[in-house]
N, CA and C atoms as an extended XYZ file, in Angstrom:
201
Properties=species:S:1:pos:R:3:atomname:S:1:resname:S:1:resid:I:1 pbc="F F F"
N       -21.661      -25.037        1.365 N   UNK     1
C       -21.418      -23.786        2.032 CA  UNK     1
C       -22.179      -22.687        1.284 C   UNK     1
N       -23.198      -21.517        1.812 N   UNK     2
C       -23.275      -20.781        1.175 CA  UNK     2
C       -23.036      -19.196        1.682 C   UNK     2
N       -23.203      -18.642        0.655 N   UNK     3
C       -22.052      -17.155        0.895 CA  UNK     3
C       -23.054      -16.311        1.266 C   UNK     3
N       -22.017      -15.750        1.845 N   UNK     4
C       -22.894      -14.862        3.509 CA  UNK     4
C       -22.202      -13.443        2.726 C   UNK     4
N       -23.519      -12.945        2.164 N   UNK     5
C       -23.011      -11.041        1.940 CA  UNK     5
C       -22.982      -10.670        3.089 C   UNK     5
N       -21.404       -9.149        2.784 N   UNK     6
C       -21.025       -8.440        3.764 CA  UNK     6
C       -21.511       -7.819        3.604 C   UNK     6
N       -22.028       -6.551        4.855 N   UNK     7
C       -22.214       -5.367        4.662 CA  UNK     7
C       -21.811       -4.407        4.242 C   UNK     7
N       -21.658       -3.675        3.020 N   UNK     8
C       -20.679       -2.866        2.698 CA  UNK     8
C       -20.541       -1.046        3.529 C   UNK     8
N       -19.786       -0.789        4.540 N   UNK     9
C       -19.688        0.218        4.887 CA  UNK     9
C       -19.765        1.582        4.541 C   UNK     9
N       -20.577        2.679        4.996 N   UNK    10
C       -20.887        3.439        4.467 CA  UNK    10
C       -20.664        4.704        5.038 C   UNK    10
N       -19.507        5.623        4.220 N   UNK    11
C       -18.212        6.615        4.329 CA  UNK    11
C       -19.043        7.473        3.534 C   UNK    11
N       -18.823        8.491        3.366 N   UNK    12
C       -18.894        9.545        2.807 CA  UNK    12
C       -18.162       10.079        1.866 C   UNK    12
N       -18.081       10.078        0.614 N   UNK    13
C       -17.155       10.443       -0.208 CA  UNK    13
C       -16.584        9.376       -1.215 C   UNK    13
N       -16.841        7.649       -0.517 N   UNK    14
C       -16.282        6.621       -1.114 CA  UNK    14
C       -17.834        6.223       -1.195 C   UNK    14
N       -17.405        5.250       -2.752 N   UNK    15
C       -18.176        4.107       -3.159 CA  UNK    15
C       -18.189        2.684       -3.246 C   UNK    15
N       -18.416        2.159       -3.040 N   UNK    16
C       -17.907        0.782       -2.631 CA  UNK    16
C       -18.603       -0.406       -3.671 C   UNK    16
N       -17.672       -0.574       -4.549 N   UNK    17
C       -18.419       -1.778       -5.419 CA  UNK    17
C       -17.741       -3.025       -5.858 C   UNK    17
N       -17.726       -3.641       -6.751 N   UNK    18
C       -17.178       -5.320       -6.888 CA  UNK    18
C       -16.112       -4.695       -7.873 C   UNK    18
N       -14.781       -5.423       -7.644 N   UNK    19
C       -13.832       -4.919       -9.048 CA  UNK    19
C       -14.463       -5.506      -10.104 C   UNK    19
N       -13.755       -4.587      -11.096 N   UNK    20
C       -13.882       -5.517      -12.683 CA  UNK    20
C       -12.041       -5.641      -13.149 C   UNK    20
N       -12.450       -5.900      -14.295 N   UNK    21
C       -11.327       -5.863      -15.207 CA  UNK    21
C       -10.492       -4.353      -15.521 C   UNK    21
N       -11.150       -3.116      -15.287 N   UNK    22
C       -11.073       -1.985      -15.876 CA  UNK    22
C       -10.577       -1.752      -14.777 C   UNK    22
N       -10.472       -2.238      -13.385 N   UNK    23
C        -9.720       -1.741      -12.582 CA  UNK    23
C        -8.791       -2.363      -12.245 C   UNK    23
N        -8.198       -3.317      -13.130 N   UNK    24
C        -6.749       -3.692      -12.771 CA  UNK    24
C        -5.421       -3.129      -12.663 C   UNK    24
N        -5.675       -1.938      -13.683 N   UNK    25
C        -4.019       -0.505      -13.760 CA  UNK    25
C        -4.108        0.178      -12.322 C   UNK    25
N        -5.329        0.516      -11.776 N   UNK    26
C        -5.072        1.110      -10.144 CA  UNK    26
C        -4.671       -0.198       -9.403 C   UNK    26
N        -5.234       -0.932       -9.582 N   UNK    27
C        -5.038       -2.009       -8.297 CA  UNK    27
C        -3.717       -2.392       -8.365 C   UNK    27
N        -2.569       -2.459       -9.868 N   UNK    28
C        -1.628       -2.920       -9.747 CA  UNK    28
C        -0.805       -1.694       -9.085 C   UNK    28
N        -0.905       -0.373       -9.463 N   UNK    29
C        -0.466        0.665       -9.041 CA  UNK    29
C        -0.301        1.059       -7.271 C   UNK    29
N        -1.545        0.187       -6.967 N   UNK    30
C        -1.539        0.281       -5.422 CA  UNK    30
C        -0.602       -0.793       -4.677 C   UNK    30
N        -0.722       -1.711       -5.355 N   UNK    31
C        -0.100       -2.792       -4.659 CA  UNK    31
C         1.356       -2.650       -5.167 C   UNK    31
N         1.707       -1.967       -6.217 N   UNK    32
C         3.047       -1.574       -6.199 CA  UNK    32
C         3.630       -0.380       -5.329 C   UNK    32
N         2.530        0.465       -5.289 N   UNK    33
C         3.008        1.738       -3.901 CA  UNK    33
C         3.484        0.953       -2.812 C   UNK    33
N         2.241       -0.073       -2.502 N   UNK    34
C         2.472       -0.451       -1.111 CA  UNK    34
C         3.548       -1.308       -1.059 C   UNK    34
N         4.404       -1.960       -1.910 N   UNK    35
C         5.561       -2.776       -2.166 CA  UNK    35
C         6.337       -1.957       -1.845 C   UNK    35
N         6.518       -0.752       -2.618 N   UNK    36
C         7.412       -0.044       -2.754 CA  UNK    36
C         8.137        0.336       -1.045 C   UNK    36
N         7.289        0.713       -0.372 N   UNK    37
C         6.868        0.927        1.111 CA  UNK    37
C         7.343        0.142        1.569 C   UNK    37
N         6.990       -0.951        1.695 N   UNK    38
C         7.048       -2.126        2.939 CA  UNK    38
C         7.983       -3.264        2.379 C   UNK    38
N         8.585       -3.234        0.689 N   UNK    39
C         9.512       -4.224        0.624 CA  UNK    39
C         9.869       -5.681        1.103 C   UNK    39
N         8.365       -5.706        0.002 N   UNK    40
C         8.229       -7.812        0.701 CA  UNK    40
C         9.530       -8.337       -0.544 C   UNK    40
N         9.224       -9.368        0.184 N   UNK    41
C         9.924      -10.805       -1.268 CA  UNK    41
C         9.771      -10.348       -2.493 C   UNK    41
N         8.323      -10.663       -2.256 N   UNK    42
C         6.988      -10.997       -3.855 CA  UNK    42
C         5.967      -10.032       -3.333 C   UNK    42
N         5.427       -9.690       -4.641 N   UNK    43
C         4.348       -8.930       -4.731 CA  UNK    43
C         3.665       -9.480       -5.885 C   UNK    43
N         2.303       -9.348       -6.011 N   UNK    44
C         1.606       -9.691       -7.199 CA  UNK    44
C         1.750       -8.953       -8.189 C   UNK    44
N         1.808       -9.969       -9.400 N   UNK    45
C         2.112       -9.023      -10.579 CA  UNK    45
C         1.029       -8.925      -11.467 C   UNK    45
N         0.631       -8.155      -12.859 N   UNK    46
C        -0.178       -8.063      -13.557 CA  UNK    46
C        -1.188       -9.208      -13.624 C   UNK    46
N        -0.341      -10.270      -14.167 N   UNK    47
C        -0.584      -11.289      -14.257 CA  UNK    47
C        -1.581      -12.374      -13.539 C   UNK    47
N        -1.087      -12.280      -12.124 N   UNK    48
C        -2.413      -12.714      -10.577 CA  UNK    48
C        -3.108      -12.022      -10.627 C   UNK    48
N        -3.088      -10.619      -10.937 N   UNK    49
C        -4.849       -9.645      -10.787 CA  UNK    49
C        -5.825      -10.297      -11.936 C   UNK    49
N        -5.192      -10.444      -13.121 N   UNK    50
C        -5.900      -10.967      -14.252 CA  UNK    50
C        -6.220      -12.551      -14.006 C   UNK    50
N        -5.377      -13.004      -12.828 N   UNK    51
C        -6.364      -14.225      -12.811 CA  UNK    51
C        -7.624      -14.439      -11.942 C   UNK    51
N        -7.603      -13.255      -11.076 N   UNK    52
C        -8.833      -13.156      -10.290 CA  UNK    52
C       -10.036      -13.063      -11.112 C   UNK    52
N       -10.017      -12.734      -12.621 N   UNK    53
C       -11.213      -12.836      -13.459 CA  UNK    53
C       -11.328      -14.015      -14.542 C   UNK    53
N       -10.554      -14.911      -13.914 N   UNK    54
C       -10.625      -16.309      -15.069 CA  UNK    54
C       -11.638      -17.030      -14.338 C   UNK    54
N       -11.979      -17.500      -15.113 N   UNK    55
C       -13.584      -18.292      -14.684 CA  UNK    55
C       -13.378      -19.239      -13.654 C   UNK    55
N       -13.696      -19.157      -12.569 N   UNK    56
C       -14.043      -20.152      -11.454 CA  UNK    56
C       -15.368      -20.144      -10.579 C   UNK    56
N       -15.044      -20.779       -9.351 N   UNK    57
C       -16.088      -20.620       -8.547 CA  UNK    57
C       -16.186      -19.354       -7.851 C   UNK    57
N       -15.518      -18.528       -8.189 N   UNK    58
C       -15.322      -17.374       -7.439 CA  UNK    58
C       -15.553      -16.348       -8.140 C   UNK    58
N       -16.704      -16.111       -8.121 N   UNK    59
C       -17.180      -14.576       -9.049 CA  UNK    59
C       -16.969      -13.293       -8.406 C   UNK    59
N       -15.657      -12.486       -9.618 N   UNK    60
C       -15.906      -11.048       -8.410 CA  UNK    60
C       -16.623      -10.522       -8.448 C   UNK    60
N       -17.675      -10.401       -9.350 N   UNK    61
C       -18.489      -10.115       -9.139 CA  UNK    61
C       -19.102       -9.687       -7.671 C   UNK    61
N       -19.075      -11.130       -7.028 N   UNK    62
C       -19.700      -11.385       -5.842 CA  UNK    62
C       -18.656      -11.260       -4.672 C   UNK    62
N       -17.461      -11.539       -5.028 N   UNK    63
C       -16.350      -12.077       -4.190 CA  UNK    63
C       -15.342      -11.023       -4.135 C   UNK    63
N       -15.631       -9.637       -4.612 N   UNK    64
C       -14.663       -8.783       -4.606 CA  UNK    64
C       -15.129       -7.138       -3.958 C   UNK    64
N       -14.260       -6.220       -3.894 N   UNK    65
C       -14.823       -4.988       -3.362 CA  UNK    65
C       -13.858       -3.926       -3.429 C   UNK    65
N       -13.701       -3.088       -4.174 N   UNK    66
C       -13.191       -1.722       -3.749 CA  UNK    66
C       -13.842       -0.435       -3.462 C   UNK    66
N       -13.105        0.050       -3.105 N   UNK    67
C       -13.662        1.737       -2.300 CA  UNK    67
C       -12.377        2.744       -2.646 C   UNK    67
């Protein structure tokens, strides 16, 4: 299989790039707002964001995106 880049959409005001590591305190922060809100089961914790950067076939590099 090989990986088909998206187009990354283009807003005004936002930037749109691959997460890293340095953005794991917003991302947990968001996904705890949005918990907070909508009151699932489970929500991801620190812990699952930090595994999105353990070495696999899945580079976020390549495989990731915020805005």
């Amino acid at each position: 299989m090989t990986e088909e880049k998206v187009a990354l959409p283009a807003v005004d005001g936002l930037v749109f790039r691959a997460i890293t590591v340095a953005d794991i305190d917003g991302w947990l922060a968001l996904v705890r707002r949005i918990a907070a809100v909508e009151k699932p089961p489970w929500h991801e914790q620190r812990s699952d964001l930090e595994d999105v950067f353990a070495p696999s076939k899945h580079d976020p590099a390549v495989n990731t995106v915020g805005g």
